[in-house]
TORLOMI-15358 format. One line per field, with one value per residue (C-alpha): x, y, z. Coordinates in steps of 0.25 Angstrom, whole numbers, plus 5000, padded with zeros to 4 digits. Each point is the difference from the previous one (the first is absolute). Layout:
<pts>
x <- c(X | ...)
y <- c(Y | ...)
z <- c(Z | ...)
</pts>
This chain:
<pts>
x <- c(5292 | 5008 | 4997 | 5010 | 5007 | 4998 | 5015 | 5012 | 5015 | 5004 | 4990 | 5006 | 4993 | 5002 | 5000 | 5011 | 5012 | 5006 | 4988 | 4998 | 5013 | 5000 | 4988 | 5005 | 5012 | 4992 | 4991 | 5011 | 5006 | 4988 | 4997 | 4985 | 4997 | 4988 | 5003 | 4990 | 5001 | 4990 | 5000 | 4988 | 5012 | 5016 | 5002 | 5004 | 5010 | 5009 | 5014 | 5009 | 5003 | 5013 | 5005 | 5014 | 5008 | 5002 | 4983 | 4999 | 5011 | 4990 | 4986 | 5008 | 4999 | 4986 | 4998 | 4997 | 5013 | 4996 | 4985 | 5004 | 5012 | 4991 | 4990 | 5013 | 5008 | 5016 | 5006 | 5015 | 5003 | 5000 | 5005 | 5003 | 5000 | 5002 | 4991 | 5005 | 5014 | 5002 | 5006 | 4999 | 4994 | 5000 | 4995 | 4995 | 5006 | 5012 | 4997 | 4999 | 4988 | 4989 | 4992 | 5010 | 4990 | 4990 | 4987 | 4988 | 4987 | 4990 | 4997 | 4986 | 5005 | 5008 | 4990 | 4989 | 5011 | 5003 | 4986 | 4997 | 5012 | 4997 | 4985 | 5008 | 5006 | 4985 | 5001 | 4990 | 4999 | 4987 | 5000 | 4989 | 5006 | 5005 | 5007 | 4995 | 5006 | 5013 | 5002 | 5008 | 4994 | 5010 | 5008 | 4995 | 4994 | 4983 | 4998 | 4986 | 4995 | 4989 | 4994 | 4994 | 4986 | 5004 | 4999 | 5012 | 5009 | 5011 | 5012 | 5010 | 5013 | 5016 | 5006 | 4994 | 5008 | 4997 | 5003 | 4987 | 5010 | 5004 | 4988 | 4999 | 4991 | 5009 | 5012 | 4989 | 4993 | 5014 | 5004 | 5012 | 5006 | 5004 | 5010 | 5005 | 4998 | 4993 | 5006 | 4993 | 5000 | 4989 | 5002 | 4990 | 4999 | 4994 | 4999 | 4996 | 4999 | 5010 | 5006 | 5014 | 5008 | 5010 | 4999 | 5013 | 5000 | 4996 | 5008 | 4996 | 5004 | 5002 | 5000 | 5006 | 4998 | 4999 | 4985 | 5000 | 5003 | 4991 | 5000 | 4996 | 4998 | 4991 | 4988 | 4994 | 4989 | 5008 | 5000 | 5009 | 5001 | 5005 | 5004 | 5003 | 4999 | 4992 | 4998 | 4990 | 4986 | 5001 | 4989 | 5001 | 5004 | 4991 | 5003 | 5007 | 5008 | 5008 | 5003 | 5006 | 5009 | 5005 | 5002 | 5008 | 5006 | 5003 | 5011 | 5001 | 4987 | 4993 | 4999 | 4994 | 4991 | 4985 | 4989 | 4988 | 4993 | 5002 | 4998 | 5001 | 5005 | 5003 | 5009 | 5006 | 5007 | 5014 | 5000 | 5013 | 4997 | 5003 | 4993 | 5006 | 4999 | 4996 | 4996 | 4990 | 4997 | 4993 | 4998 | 5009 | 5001 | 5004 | 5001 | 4994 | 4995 | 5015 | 5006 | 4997 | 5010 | 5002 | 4996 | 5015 | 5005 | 4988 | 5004 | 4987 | 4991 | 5012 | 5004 | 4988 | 4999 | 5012 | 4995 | 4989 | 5012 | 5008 | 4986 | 4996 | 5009 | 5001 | 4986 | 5000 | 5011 | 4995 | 4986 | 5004 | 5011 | 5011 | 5007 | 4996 | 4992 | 5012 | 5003 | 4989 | 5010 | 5010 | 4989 | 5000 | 5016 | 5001 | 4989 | 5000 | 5015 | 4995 | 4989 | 5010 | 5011 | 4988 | 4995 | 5013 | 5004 | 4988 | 5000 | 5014 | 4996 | 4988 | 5008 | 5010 | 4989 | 4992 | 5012 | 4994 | 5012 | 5006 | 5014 | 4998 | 4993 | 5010 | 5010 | 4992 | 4999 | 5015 | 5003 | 4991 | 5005 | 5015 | 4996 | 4995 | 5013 | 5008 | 4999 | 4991 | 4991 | 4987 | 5001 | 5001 | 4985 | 4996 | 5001 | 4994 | 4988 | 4997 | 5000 | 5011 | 5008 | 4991 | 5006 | 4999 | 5014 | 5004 | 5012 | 5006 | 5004 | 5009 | 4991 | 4989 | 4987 | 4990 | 5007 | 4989 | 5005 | 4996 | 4990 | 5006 | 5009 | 4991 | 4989 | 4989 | 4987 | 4989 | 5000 | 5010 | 5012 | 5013 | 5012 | 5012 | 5014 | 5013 | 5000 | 4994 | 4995 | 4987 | 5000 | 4996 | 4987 | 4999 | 4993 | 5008 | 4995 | 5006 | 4986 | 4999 | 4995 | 4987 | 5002 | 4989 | 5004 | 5012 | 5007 | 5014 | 5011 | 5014 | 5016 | 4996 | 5010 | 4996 | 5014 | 4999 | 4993 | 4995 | 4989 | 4994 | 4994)
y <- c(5353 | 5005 | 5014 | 5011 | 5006 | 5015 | 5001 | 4992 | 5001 | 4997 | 4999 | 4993 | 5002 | 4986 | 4987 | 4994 | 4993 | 5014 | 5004 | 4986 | 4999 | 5012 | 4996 | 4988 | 5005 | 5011 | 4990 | 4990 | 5013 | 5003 | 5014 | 5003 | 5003 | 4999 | 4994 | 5003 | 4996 | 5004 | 4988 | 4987 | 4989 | 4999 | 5001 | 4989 | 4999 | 5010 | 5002 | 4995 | 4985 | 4999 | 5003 | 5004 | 4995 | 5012 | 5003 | 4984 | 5004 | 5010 | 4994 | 4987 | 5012 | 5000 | 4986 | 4999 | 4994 | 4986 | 4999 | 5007 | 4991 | 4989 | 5007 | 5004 | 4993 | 5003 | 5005 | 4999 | 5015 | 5006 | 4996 | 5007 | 4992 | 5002 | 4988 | 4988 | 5008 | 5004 | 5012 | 5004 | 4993 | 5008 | 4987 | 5004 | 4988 | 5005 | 5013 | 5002 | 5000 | 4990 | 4999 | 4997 | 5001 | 5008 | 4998 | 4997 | 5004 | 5009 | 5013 | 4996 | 4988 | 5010 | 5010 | 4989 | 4993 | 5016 | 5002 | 4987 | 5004 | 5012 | 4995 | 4991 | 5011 | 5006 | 5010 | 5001 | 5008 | 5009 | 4996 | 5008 | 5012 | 5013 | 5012 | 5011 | 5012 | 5004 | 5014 | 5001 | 5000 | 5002 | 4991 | 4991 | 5001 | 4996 | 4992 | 4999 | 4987 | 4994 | 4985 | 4992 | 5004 | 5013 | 5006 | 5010 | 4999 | 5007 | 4993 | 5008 | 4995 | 5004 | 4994 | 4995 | 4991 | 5001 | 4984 | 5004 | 4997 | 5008 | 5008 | 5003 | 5009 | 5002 | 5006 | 5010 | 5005 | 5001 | 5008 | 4991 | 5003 | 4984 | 5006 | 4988 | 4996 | 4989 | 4991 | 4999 | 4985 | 4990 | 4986 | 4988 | 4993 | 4986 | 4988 | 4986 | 4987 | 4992 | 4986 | 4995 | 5008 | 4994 | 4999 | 5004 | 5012 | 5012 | 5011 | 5014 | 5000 | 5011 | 4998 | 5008 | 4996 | 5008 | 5000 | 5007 | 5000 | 4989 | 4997 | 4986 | 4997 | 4987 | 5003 | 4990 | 4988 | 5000 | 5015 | 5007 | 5015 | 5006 | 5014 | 5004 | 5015 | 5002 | 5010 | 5010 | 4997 | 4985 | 4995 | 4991 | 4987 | 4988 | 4985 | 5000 | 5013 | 4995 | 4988 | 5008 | 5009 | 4988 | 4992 | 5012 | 5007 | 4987 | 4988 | 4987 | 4995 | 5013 | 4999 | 4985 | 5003 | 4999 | 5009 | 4994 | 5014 | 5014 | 5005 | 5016 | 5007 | 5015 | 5012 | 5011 | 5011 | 5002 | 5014 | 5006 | 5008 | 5005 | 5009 | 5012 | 4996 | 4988 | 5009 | 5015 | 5003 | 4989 | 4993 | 4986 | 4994 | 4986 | 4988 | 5006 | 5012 | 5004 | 4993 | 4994 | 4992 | 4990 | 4985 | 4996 | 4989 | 4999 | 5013 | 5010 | 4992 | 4997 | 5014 | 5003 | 4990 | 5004 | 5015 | 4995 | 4994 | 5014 | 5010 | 4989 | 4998 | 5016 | 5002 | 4991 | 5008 | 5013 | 4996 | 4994 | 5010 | 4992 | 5010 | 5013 | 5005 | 5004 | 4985 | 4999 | 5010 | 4989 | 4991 | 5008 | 5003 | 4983 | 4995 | 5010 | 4999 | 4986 | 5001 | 5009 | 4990 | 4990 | 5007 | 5003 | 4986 | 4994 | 5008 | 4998 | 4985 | 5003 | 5009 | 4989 | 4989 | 5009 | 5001 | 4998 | 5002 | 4988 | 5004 | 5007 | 4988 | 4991 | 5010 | 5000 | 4983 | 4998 | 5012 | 4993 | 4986 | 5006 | 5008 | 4988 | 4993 | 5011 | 4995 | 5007 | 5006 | 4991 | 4998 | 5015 | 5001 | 4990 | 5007 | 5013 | 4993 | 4993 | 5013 | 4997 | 5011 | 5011 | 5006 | 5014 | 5002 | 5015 | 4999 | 4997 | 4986 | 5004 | 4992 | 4990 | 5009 | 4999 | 4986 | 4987 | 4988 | 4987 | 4996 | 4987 | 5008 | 5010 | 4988 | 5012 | 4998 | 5004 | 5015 | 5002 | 5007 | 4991 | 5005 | 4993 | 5001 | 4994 | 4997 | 4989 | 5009 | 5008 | 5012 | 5013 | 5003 | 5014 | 5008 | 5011 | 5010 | 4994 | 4993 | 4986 | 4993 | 4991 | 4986 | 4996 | 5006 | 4993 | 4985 | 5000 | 4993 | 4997 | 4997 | 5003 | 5006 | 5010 | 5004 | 4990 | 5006 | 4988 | 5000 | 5014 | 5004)
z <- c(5497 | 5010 | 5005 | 4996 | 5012 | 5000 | 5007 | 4999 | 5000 | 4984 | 4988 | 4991 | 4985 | 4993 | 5001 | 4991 | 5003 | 5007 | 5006 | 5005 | 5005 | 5008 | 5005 | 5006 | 5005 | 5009 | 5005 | 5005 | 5005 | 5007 | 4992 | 5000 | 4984 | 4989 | 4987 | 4989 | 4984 | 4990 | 4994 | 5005 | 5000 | 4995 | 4986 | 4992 | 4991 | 5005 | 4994 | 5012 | 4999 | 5009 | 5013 | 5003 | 5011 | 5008 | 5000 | 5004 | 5014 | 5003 | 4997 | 5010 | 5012 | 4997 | 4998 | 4986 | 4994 | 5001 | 4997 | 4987 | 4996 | 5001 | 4991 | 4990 | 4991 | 5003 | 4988 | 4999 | 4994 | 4987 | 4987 | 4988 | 4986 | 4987 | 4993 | 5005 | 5005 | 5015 | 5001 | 5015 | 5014 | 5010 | 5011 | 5013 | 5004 | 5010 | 5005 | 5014 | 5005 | 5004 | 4988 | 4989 | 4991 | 4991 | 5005 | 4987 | 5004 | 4996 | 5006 | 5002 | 5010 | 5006 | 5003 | 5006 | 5009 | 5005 | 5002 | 5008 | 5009 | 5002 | 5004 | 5010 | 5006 | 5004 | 4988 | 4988 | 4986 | 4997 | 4987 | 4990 | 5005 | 4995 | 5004 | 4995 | 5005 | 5012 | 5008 | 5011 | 5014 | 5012 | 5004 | 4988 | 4987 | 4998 | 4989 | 4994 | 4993 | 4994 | 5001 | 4988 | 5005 | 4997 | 5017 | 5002 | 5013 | 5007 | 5005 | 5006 | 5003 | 5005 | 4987 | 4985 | 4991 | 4986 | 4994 | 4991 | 4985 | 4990 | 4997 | 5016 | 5005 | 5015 | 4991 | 4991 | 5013 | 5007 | 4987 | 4997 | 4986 | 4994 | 4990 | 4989 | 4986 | 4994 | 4990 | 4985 | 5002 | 5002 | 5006 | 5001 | 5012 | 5001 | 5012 | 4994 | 5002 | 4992 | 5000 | 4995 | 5010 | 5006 | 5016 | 5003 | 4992 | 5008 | 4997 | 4995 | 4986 | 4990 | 4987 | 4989 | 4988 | 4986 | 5001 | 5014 | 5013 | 5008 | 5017 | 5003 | 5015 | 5007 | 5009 | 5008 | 4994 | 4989 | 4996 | 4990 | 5000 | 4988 | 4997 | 4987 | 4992 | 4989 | 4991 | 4999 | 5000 | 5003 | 5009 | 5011 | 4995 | 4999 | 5001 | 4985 | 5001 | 5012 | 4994 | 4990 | 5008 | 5008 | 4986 | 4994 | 5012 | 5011 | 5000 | 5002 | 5009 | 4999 | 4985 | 5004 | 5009 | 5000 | 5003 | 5006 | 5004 | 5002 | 5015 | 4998 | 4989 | 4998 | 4993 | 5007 | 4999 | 5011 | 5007 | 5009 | 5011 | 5014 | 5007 | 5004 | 5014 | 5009 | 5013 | 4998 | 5016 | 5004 | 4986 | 4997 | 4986 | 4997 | 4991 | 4985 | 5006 | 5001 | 4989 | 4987 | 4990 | 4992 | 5005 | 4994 | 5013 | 5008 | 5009 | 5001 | 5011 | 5009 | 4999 | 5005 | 5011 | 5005 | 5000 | 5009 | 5010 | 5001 | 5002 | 5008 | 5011 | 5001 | 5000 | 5013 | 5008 | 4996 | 5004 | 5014 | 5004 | 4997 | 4990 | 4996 | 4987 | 4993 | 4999 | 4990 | 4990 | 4999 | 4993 | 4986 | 5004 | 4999 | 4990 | 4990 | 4993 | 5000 | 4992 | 4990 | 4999 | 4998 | 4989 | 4991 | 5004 | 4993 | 4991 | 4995 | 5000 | 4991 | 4989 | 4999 | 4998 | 4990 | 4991 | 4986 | 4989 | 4998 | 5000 | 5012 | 5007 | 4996 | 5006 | 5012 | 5001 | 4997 | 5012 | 5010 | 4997 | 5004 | 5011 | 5007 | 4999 | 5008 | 5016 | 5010 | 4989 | 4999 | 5017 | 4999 | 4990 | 5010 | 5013 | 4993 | 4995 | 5014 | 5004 | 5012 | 4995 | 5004 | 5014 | 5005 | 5004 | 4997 | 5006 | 4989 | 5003 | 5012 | 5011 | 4998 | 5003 | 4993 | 4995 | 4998 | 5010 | 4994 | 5010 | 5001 | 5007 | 5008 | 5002 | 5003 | 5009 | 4993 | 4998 | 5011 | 5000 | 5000 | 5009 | 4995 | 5007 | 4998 | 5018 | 5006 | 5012 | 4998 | 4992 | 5005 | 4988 | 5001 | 4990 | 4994 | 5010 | 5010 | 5006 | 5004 | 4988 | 5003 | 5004 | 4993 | 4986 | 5000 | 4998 | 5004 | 4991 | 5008 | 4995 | 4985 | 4990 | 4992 | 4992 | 4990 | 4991 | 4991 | 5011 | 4995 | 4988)
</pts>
């Protein structure tokens, strides 16, 4: 195993698809860090089973987009059915971006391809290890930890991110609160192996039928995910009580299809929490450690990911001078009303989908079905749940900071900075105190108009 520093500039506590990400992103940033995770290898069968266009422009700057699409299946959208009734598609199809498309694949496959580039980079994860306890120690904070053969370390660093989940240890030693509720509703969660579905049928469909709400989605190898809630008490289902749920629950070829074996099968219980804050003095939170939801429309591990993509990039100019440490306050500014629409989005999604009284959920069905006819509405749902809407512009709309550029626009270098102007000359890239900005932090874009705004997001 490789030896623990005693010393580095960020110690990031988990190795998930946030911690991971992070991870990565410092190493091609060239930001010393120690990742560690109490856990021997990635754990398998994780919820996550799709990436969202706007996390697959970011995993492309750290060349990662195209190993994963070729592991994935590209799903069309989501779909919402009554039986054998369509009643809404939202289709990925048009938006703008490169990836028109809802990435399937599980989190697992995620997770490995992060870790092999990441081990590309130069980086590696102590993996067996677990923190035990933080105190601050000017100007960082020390973190003790503990390896599987039980000997104790010190590892003192500038920074610790805490992508350590929802029972994270980071935000309890940081004395975080996680203020949220959780839901009285049990759902089963179950990846197989079927046959009978059609190729060419790769959307994310939920199902609302009078037995209950039930997600469908396709994984790689011929994998079906399904999601359905369950009353109380039931256990995880076997081979015979998912056929039932897709008998009594699914239209059309879901009601056909066949199950040739269960991969992972589970119950679970939704929680919805944010912590109080993303940032204490040196302490970061991020991905589940900083927000928990409903897994309604595939959004929590690209929230997390993209986590990763804001601390990271602030982590690196505050480390190497670039920007000063008050930088690092915008990060819980940016991320965290993220996080809180996230959370009343899905869970919006998930109240209108759990609808049990039949007058009501026929209410709901015929309401959907009309809304999806009035123009701009299902582009709309499709845009939010790609996750390009998210922007951090607090100027109210008045000027474009803050604003996505499609990247097809930007074309950006790596994790360079992109100056774009409307001139064909050469910009003057200052940074915004004035200081000559680093010619090699920068790729330069020329004679590019920005005042349309179906080029933003």
């Amino acid at each position: 195993m490789t030896r623990l520093p005693r010393h580095t500039d960020v110690l990031i506590v988990g190795a998930g698809p946030a911690g991971l990400a992070l991870a990565v992103t410092l190493a091609q940033l060239g930001v010393d860090h120690v990742i560690i995770d109490s856990k021997a290898t990635a754990s398998p069968g994780t919820k996550a089973a799709a990436i969202q266009p706007r996390t697959l422009e970011y995993l492309d700057r750290v060349g990662l987009a195209s190993t994963l699409i070729d592991d994935g299946l590209r799903g069309g959208g989501f779909a919402v059915v009554d039986s054998d009734r369509e009643l809404m598609r939202m289709s990925y199809e048009s938006i703008d971006s490169p990836f028109p498309f809802l990435l399937l694949i599980g989190q697992q496959q995620t997770e490995i391809r992060l870790a092999h580039r990441l081990e590309a980079l130069g980086g590696h994860v102590h993996r067996s290890v677990s923190l035990l306890d933080l105190h601050d120690d000017f100007p960082g904070t020390a973190a003790t930890v503990v390896d599987d053969d039980g000997l104790v370390h010190a590892v003192t660093a500038h920074y610790v991110a805490g992508a350590d989940g929802v029972h994270s240890s980071v935000r309890r030693l940081a004395g975080i609160d996680f203020p949220g509720d959780a839901p009285a509703a049990l759902f089963a969660l179950a990846d197989m192996v079927v046959s009978g579905a059609p190729a060419d049928n790769l959307d994310t469909t939920f199902s609302l039928s009078r037995e209950g709400m039930l997600i469908t989605s396709a994984l790689p190898g011929d994998q079906l995910r399904v999601v359905a809630g369950v009353p109380e008490g039931t256990p995880a289902p076997d081979q015979a009580a998912i056929a039932d749920l897709l008998g009594k629950r699914g239209g059309g070829w879901i009601r056909d299809t066949t199950i040739e074996s269960v991969a992972a099968s589970s119950t679970y219980r939704v929680q919805q929490r944010v912590a109080a804050t993303l940032r204490r003095g040196n302490v970061f939170l991020l991905g589940d450690a900083a927000h928990t939801h409903s897994p309604a429309g595939g959004q929590g591990m690209n929230t997390g990911i993209q986590d990763a993509a804001n601390l990271g990039w602030k982590l690196h100019h505050v480390l190497t001078g670039r920007a000063e440490p008050a930088l690092l306050d915008s990060y819980d500014t940016e991320r965290r009303p993220v996080a809180a629409h996230l959370i009343a989005f899905t869970s919006q999604l998930m109240q209108v989908a759990t609808i049990t009284d039949p007058a009501a959920a026929k209410l709901r069905n015929e309401t959907l079905a009309a809304v999806a006819t009035v123009p701009g509405v299902t582009d709309w749902l499709a845009r939010s749940l790609s996750q390009l809407d998210i922007g951090y512009n607090s100027d109210h709309g008045e000027t474009i900071n803050g604003i996505r550029i499609d990247p097809r626009i930007s074309l950006p270098r790596g994790l360079d900075w992109t100056v774009i102007t409307d001139e064909s000359g050469d910009p003057v890239a200052v940074r915004p105190d004035g200081i000559a900005a680093d010619p090699t932090m920068l790729s330069q874009r020329y004679g590019i108009n920005l005042d349309e705004r179906s080029h933003q997001s």
